[in-house]
LOTIRO-163162 format. One record per residue (C-alpha): x, y negated, z; residue number from 1; residue in one letter. Coordinates in Angstrom, 1 decimal, always signed. Layout:
REM LOTIRO-163162
X; Y; Z; seq; type
X; Y; Z; NUM; A
...
REM end
This chain:
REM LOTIRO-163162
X; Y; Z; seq; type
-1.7; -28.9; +43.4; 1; X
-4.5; -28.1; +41.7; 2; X
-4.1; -29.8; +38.2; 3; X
-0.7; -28.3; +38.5; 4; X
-1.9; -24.6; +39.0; 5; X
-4.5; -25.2; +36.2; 6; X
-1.5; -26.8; +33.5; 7; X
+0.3; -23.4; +34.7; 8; X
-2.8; -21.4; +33.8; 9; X
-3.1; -22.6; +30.8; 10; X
+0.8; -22.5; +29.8; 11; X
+0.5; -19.2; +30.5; 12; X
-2.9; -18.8; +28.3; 13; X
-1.3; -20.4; +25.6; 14; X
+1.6; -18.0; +25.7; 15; X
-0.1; -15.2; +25.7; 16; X
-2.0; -16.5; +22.7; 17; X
+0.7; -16.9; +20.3; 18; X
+1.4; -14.8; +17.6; 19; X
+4.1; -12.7; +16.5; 20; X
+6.1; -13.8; +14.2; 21; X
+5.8; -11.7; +10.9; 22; X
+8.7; -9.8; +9.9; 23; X
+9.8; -9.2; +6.2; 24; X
+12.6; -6.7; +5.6; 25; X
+14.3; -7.3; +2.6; 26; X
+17.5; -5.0; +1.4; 27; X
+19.6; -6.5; -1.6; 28; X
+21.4; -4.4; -4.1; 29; X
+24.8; -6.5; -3.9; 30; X
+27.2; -7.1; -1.2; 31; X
+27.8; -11.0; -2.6; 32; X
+25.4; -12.8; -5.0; 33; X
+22.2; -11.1; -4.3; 34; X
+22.7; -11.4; -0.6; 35; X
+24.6; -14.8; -0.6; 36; X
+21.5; -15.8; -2.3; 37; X
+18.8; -14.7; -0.2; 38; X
+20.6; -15.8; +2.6; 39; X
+21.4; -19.0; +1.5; 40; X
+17.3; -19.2; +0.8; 41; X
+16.4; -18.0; +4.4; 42; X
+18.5; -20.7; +5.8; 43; X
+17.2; -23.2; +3.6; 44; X
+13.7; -22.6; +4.3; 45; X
+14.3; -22.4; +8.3; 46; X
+10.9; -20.2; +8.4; 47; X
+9.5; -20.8; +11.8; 48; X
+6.6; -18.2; +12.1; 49; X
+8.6; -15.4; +9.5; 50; X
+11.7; -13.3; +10.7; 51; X
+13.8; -12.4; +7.8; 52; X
+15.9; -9.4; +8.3; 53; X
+18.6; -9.4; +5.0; 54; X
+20.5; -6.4; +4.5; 55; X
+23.1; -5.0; +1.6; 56; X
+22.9; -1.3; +0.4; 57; X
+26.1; -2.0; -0.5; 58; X
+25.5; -1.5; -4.9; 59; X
+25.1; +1.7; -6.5; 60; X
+22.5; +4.0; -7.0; 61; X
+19.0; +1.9; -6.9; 62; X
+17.9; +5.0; -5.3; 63; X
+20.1; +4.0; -2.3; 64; X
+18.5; +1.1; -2.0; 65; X
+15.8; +2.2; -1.3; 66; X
+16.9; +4.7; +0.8; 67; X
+18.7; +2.1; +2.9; 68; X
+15.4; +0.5; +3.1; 69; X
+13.5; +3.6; +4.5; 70; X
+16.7; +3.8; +6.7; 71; X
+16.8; +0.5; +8.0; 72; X
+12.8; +0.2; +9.0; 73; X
+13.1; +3.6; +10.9; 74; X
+15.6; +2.0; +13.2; 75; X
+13.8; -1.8; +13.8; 76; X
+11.7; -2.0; +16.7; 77; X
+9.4; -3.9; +15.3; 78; X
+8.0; -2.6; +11.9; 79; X
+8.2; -4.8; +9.4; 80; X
+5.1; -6.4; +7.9; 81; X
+6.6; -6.0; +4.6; 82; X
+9.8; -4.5; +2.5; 83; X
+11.2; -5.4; -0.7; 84; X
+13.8; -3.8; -2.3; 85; X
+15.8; -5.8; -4.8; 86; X
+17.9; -3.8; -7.4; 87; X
+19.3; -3.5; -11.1; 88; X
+18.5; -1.5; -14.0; 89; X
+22.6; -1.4; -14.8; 90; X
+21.6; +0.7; -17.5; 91; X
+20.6; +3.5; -15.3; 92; X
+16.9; +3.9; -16.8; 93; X
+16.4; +7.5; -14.9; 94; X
+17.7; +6.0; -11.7; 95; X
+16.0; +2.6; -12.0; 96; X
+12.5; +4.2; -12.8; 97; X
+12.8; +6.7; -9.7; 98; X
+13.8; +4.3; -7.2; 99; X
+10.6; +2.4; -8.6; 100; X
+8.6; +5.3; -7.2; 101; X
+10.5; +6.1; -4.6; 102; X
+9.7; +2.5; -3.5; 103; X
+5.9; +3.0; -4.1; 104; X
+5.5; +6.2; -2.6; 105; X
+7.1; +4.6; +0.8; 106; X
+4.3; +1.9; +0.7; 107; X
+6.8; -0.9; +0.1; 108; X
+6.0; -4.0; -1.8; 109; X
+6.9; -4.1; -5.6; 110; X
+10.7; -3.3; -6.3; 111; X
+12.3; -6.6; -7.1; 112; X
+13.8; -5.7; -10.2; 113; X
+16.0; -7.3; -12.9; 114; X
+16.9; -5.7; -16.6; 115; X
+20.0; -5.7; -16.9; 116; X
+20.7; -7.3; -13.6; 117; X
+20.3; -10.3; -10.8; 118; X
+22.0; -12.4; -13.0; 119; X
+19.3; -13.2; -15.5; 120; X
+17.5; -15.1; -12.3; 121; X
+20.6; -17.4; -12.6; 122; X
+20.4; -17.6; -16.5; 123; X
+16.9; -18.9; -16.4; 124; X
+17.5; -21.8; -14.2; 125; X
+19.5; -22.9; -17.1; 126; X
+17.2; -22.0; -20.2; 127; X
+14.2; -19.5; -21.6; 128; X
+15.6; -16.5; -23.4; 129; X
+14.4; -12.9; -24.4; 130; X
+17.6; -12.2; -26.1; 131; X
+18.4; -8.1; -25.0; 132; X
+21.8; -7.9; -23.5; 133; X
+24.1; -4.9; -23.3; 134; X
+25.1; -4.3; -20.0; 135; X
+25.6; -7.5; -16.9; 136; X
+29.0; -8.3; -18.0; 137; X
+27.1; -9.6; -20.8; 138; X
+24.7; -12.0; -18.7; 139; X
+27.5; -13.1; -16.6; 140; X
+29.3; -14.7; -19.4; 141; X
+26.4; -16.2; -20.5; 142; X
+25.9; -17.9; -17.3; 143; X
+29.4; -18.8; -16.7; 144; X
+28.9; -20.9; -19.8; 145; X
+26.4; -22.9; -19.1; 146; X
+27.7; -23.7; -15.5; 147; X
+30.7; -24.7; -17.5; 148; X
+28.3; -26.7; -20.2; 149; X
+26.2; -28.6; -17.1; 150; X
+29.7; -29.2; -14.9; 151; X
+29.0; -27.5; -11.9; 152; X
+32.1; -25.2; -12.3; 153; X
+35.7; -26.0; -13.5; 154; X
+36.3; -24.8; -16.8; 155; X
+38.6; -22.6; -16.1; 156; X
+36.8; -20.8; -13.4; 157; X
+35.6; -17.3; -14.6; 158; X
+32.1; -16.1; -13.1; 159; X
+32.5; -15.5; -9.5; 160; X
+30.1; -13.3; -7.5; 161; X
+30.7; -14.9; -4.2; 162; X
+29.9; -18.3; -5.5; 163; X
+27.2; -20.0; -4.1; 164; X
+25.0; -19.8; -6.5; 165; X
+21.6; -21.0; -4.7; 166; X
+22.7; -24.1; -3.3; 167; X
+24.6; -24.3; -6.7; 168; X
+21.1; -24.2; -8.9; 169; X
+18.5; -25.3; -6.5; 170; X
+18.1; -28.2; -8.0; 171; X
+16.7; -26.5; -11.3; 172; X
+14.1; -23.8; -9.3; 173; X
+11.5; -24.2; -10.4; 174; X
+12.5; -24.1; -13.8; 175; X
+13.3; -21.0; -13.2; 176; X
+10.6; -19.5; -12.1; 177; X
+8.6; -21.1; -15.0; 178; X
+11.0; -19.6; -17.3; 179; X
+10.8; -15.9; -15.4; 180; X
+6.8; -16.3; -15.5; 181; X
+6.7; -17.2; -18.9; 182; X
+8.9; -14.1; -19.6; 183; X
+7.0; -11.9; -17.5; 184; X
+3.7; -13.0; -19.1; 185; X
+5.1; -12.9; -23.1; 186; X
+6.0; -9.1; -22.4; 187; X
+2.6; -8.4; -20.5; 188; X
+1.4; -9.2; -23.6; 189; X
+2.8; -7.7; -25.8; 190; X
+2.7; -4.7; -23.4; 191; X
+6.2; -4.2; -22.9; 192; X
+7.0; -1.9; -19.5; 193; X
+10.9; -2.5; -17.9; 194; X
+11.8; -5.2; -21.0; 195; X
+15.4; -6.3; -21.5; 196; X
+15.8; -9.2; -20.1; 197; X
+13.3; -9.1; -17.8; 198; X
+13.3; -10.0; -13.9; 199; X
+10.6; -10.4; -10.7; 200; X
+13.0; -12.1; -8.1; 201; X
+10.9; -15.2; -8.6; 202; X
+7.7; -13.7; -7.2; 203; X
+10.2; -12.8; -4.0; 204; X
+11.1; -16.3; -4.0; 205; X
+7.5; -17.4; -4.4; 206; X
+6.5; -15.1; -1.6; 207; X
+9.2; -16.4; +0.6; 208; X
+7.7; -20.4; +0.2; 209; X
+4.3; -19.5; +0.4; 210; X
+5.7; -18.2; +4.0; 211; X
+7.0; -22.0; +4.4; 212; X
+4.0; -23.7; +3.2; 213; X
+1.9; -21.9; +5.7; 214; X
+3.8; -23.7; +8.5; 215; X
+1.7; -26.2; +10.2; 216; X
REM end
């Protein structure tokens, strides 16, 4: 009876002991491939000390987004420990630069930007490039091509935003984010602010292992 009460005790000590999990609020721009990517990530990584809440602001404004954002933590019980917002420039440069501030002046953590869009994340798992493009339709050709080029897409298939495009490139990563810090460093130096092409979703992504590599 005794070593019984005293295992109880210290079930109970131990409970009361453990930490919260941290919670990371993250709102995506699109309603398919940025959130079908994230998610996909999440469930990858299976974070067991991290909640990840993922929600859509359903495209538009980038201002919206991080509206939604503002909206969203209001309504959670549990604060979140941190926010990212994770939007386009869509050649909406007055739009982009508020929501920027917007973001800032809420306290969250750096806008997770792209110029022109998400889609230059999925270029660089392919190749490095600091080509300017026009507008996304422009990226999303580009990409198309070399999913056609590496065979993971019939040739006939045109770009897709509900494809699965994590598991689809996961394989080449971390070539990606070598290729996005290697373009975010070039323009640093040459001190060039909201660059075409430019993106930051790899320091999300980053963020997001760093979470899994802290797991025991």
């Amino acid at each position: 009876m005794s070593r019984r009460g005293k295992s109880t005790d210290k079930l109970k000590r131990n409970r009361g002991q453990r930490k919260p999990r941290k919670l990371i609020l993250i709102v995506v721009e699109g309603k398919e491939t940025e959130y079908n990517y994230f998610n996909d990530l999440k469930a990858e990584l299976r974070l067991p000390t991290t909640e990840i809440k993922l929600h859509s602001g359903s495209g538009g404004d980038p201002c919206q987004i991080v509206e939604k954002a503002n909206s969203y933590q209001n309504q959670m019980t549990s604060k979140p420990d941190e926010i990212f917002c994770v939007f386009d420039h869509d050649n909406k440069p007055e739009k982009y630069e508020q929501a920027i501030k917007k973001a800032q002046d809420y306290g969250f953590e750096d806008s997770i930007t792209s110029i022109p869009c998400f889609e230059i994340w999925l270029l660089l798992h392919f190749r490095f490039t600091t080509r300017s493009f026009q507008n996304c339709s422009e990226v999303e050709t580009q990409v198309q091509r070399e999913l056609v080029n590496t065979s993971s897409v019939n040739k006939t298939t045109n770009y897709e935003k509900s494809q699965d495009y994590y598991n689809l490139l996961k394989d080449k990563l971390n070539q990606a984010i070598e290729n996005a810090e290697r373009l975010e460093k070039e323009q640093q130096e040459m001190g060039q602010v909201h660059a075409n092409p430019s993106t930051k979703v790899h320091l999300l992504v980053k963020k997001l292992q760093e979470e899994k590599a802290k797991v025991p």
